[in-house]
TIDOTI-480630 format. One line per field, with one value per residue: residue number from 1; x, y, z of N, C-alpha, C, CB in turn. Coordinates in steps of 0.2 Angstrom, whole numbers. Glycine has a CB too. Layout:
n	c(NUM|...) $
nX	c(X|...) $
nY	c(Y|...) $
nZ	c(Z|...) $
caX	c(X|...) $
caY	c(Y|...) $
caZ	c(Z|...) $
cX	c(X|...) $
cY	c(Y|...) $
cZ	c(Z|...) $
cbX	c(X|...) $
cbY	c(Y|...) $
cbZ	c(Z|...) $
***
This chain:
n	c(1|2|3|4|5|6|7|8|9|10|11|12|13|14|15|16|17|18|19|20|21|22|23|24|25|26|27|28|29|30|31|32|33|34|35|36|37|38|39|40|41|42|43|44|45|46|47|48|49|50|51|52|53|54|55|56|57|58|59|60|61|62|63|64|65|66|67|68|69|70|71|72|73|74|75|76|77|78|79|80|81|82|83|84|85|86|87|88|89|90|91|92|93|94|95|96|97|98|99|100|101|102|103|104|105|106|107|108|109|110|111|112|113|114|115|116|117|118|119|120|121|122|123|124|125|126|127|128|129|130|131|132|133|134|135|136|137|138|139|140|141|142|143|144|145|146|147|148|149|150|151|152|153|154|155|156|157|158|159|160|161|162|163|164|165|166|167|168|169|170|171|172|173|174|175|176|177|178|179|180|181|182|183|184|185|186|187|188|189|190|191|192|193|194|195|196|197|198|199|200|201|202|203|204|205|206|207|208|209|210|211|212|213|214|215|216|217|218|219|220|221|222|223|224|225|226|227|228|229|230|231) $
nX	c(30|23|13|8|-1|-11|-20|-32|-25|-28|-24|-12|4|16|19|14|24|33|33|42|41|46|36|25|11|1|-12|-24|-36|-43|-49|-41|-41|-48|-42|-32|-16|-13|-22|-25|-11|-11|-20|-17|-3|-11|-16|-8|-1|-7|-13|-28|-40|-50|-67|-68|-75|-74|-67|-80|-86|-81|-80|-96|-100|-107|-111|-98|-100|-94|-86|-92|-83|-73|-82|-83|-71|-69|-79|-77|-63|-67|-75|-66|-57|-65|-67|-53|-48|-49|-62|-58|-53|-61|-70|-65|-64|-77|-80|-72|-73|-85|-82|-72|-64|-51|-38|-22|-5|-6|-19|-36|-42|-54|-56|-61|-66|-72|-82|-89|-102|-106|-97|-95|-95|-96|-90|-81|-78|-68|-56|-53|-60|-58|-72|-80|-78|-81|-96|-96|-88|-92|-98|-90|-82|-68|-50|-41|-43|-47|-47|-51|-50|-54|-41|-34|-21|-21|-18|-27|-32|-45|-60|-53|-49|-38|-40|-33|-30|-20|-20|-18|-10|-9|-15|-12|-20|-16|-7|6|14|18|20|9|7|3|10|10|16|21|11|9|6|13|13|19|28|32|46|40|42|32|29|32|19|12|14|10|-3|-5|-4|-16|-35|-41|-51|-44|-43|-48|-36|-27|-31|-30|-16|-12|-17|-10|4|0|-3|-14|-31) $
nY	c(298|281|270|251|241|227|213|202|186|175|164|160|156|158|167|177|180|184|198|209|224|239|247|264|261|248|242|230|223|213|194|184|171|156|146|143|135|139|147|152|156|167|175|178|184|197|199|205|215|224|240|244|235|226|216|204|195|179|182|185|172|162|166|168|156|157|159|162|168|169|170|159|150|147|141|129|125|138|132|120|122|131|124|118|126|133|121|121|132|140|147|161|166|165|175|185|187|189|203|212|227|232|243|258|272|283|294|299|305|316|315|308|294|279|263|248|231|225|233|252|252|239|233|218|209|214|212|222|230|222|228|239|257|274|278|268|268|279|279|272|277|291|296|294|303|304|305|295|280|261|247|229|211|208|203|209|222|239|256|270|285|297|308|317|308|295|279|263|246|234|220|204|195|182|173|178|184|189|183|184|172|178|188|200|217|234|251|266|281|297|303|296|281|263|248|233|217|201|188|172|156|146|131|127|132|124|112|111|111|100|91|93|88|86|86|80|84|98|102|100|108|121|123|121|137|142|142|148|159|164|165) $
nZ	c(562|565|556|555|546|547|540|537|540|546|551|550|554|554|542|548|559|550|545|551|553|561|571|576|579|578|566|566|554|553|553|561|560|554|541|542|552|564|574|588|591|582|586|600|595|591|602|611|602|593|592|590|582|572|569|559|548|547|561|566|562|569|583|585|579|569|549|537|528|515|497|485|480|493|501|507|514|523|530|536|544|550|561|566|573|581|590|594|602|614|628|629|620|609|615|613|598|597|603|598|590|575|567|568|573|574|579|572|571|568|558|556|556|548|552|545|542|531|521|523|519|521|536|539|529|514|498|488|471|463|448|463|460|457|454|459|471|477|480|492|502|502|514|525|538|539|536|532|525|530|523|524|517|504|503|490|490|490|486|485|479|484|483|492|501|510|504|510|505|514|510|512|524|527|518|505|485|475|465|471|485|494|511|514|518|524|526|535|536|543|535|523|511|510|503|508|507|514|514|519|525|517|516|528|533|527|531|545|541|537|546|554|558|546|530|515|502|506|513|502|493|500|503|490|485|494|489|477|478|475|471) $
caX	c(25|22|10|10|-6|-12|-27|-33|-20|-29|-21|-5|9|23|17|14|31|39|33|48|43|43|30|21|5|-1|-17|-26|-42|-47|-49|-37|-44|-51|-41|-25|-17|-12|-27|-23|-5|-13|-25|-12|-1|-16|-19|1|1|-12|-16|-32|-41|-58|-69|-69|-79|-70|-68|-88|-90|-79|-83|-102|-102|-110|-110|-93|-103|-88|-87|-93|-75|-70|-87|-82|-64|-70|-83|-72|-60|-71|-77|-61|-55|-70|-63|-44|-50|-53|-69|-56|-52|-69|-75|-58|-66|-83|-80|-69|-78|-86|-79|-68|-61|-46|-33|-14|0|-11|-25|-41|-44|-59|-53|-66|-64|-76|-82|-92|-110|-105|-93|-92|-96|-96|-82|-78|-75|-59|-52|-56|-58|-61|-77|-85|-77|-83|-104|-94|-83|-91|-101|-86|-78|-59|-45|-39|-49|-41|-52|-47|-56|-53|-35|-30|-19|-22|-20|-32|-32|-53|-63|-47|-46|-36|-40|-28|-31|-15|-19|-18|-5|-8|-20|-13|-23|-15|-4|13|13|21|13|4|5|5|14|7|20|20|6|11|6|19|10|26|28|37|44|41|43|25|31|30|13|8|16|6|-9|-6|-6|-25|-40|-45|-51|-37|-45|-49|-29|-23|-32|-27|-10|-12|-18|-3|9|4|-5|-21|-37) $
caY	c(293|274|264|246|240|221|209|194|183|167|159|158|160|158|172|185|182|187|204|213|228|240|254|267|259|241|242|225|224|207|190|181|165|153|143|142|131|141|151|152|158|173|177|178|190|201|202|209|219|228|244|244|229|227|211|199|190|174|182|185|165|156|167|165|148|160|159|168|171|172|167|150|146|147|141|123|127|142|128|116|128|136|120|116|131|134|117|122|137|142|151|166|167|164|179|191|190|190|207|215|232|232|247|261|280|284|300|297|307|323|312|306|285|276|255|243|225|223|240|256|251|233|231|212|203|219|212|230|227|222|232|247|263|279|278|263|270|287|279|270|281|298|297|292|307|303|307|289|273|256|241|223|206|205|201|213|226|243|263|271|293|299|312|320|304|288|274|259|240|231|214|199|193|173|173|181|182|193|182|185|171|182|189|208|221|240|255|273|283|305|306|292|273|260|242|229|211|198|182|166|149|144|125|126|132|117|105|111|110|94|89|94|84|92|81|78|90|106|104|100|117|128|122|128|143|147|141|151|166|164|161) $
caZ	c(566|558|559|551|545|542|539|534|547|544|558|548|561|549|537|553|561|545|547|557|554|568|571|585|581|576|566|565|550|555|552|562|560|550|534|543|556|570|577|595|591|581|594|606|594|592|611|614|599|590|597|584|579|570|569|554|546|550|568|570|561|577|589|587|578|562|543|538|520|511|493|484|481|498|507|510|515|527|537|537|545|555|566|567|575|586|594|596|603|622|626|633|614|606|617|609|592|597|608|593|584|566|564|572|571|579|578|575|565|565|553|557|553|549|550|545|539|525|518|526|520|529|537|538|521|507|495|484|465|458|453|463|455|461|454|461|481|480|485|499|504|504|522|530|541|540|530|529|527|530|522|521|517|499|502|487|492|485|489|480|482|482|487|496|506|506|504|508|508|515|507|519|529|527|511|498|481|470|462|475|490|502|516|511|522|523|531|536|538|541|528|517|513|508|501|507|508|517|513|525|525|517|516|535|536|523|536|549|540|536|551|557|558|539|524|512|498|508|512|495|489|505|501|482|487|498|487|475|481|469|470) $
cX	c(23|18|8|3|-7|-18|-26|-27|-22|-25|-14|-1|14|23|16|20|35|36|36|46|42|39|28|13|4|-9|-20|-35|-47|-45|-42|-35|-47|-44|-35|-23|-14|-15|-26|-17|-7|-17|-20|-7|-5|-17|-14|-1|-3|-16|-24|-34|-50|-60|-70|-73|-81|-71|-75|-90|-89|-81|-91|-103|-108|-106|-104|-96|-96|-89|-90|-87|-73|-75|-84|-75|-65|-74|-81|-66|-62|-74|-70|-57|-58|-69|-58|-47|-54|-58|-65|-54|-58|-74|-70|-61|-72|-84|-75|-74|-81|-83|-76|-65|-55|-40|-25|-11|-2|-17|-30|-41|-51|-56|-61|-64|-67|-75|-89|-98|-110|-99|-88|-90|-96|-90|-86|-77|-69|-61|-56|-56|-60|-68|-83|-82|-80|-93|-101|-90|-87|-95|-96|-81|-71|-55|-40|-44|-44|-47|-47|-52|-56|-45|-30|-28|-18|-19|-22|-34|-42|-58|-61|-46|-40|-37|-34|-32|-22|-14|-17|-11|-4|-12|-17|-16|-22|-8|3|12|16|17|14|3|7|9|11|11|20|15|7|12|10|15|18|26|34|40|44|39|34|26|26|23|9|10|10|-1|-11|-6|-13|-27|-45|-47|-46|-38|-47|-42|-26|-26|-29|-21|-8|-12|-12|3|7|2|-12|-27|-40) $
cY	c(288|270|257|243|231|219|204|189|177|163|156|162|164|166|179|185|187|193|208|219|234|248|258|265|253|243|235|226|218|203|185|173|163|149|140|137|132|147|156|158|167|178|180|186|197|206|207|214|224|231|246|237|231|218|208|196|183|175|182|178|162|158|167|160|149|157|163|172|172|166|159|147|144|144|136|124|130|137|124|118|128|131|119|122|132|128|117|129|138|148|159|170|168|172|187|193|190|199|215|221|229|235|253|268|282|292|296|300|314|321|310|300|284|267|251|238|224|232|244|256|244|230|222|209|206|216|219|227|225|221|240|252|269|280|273|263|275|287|277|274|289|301|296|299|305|304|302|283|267|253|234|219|203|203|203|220|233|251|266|280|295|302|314|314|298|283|267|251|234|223|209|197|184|169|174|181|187|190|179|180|174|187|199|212|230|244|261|277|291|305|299|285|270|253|238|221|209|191|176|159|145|136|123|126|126|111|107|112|103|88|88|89|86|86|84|85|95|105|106|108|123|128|125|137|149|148|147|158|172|162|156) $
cZ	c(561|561|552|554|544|544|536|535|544|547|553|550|557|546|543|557|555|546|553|558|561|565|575|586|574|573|563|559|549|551|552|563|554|541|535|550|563|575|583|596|588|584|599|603|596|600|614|610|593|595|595|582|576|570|562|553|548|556|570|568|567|581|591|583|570|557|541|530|517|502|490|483|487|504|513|515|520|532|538|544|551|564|569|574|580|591|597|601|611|622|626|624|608|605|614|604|594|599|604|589|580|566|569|570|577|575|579|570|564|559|556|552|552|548|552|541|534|520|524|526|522|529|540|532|514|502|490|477|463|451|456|461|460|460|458|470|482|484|491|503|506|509|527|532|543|532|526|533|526|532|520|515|509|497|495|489|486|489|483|484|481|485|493|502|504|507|504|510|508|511|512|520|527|524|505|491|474|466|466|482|495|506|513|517|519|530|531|538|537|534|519|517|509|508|502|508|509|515|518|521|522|519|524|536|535|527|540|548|538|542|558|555|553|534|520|507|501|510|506|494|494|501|494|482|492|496|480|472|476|472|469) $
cbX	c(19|30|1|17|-6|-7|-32|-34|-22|-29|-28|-3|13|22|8|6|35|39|27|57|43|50|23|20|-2|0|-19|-26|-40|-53|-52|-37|-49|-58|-40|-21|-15|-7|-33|-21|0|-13|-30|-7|0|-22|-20|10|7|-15|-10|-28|-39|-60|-73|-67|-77|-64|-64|-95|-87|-73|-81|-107|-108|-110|-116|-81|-108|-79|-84|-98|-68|-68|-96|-82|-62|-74|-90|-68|-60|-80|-80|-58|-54|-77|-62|-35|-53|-46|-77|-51|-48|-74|-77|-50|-64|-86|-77|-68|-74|-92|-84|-65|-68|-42|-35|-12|0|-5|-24|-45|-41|-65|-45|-72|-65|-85|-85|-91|-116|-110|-94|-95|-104|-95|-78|-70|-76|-53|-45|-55|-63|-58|-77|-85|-70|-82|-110|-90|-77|-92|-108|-83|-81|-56|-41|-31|-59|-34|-57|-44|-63|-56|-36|-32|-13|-30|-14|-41|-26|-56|-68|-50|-53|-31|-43|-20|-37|-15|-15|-23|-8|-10|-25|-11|-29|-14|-4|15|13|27|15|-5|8|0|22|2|25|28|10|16|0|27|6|30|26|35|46|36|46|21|40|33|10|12|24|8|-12|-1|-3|-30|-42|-39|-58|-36|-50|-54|-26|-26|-41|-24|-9|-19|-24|-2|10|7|2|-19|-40) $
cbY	c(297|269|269|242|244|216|211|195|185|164|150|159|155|152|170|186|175|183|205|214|228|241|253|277|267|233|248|221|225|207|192|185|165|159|149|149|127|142|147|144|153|172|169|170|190|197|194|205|216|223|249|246|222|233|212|196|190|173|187|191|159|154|171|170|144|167|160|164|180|170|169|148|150|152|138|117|132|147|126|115|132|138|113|116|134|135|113|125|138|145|150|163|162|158|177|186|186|185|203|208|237|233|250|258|286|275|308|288|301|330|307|312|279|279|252|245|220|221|238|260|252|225|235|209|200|228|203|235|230|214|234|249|264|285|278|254|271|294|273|265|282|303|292|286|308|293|311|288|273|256|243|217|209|210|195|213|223|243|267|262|300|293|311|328|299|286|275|262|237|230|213|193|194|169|177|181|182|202|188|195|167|187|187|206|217|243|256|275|280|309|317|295|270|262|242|231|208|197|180|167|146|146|124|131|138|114|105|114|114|93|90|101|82|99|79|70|88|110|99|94|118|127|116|127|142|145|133|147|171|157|162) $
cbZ	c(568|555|562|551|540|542|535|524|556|537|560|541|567|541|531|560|562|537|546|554|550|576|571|586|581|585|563|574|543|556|548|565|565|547|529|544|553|570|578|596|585|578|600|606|588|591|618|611|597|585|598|579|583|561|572|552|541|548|571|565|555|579|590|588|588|561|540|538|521|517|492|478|478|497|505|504|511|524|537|531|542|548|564|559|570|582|593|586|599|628|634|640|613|612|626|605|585|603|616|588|579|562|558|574|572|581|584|577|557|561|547|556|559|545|557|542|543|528|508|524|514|528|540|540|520|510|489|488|462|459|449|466|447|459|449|455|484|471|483|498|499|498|524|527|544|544|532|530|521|535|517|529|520|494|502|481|496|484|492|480|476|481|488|500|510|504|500|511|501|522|500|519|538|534|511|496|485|473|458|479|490|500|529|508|529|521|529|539|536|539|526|514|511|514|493|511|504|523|507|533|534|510|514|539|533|513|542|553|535|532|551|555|564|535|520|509|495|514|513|487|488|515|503|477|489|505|486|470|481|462|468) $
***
């Protein structure tokens, strides 16, 4: 049994096509919106194929017109973005990520899940230390009844073993921030997680951001940031 894991989407079509691979269960961690320049398109995947999704951060800013709270590097960027997107954006879409979990438990493979987008004591806005340790998961972790926990939102991709559970973070799809611009995702497969990446056309994405109605400076820096999968 396989199930293929991702997060942090950011409306980068490019970067979620390139993920071929196939699965028996799609698990979505959110944040399919905001930074990128095909919102709509990823909404749409989502709606076909994730049998699993949870709400983002990003997905709770556009669909209610909220603060996505996300770092001071990334505020201006994020509300920029964020109007932007909440315009391209039919209400029938708005009301997708509005209507999305915080958090969720589900059975599949003979294990027990818990999928949350942030972290367990909040599941929207918590970023987790980098790097994670077993020490600084086990306060977060050890109310949580499952045998695997699947957290995004810090866009580094981890699998981290801890108080008999596991922990995995897929790292994002249309963000990356660990260095690698290629899209970040994971695999669950009979009892065992697989961290993998794709590579796609980023160039493309930078076309089509370059052609929105964005100031020139929150481009230039997306576009750094996707070139070269850095902070």
């Amino acid at each position: 049994m396989k199930m293929l894991i991702v997060s942090d989407i950011h409306a980068n079509w490019m970067a979620l096509q390139a993920i071929t691979e196939s699965a028996d269960i799609v698990v979505c961690l959110g944040d399919l919106v905001d930074y990128g320049p095909c919102p709509a398109e990823c909404i749409a995947w989502a709606r076909e194929h994730a049998d699993q999704i949870v709400r983002g951060n990003h997905d709770h800013a556009v669909g209610f017109d909220a603060d996505p709270q996300c770092s001071a590097a990334y505020r201006e960027m994020a509300l920029a973005t964020k109007d932007l997107h909440r315009r391209i954006l039919g209400e029938s879409d708005k009301a997708y990520l509005r209507d999305n979990p915080l958090e969720l438990s589900f059975e599949f493979g003979g294990a027990r899940f818990y999928a949350v987008h942030a972290a367990p004591l909040d599941p929207l806005h918590r970023y987790l230390p980098n790097p994670l340790t077993q020490d600084n998961l086990s306060e977060e972790i050890k109310k949580v009844d499952a045998d695997v926990i699947l957290m995004g939102h810090t866009h580094l991709p981890s699998v981290i073993h801890v108080l008999g559970k596991t922990v995995i973070n897929p790292g994002s799809v249309g963000q990356p921030k660990q260095g690698d611009p290629r899209s970040s995702f994971a695999v669950w497969e009979d009892g065992e997680a697989r961290l993998m990446k794709a590579e796609y056309p980023v160039e493309e994405t930078i076309r089509q951001l370059e052609a929105l109605s964005l100031d020139r400076v929150i481009i230039t820096r997306l576009s750094e940031i996707l070139r070269t999968g850095r902070k």
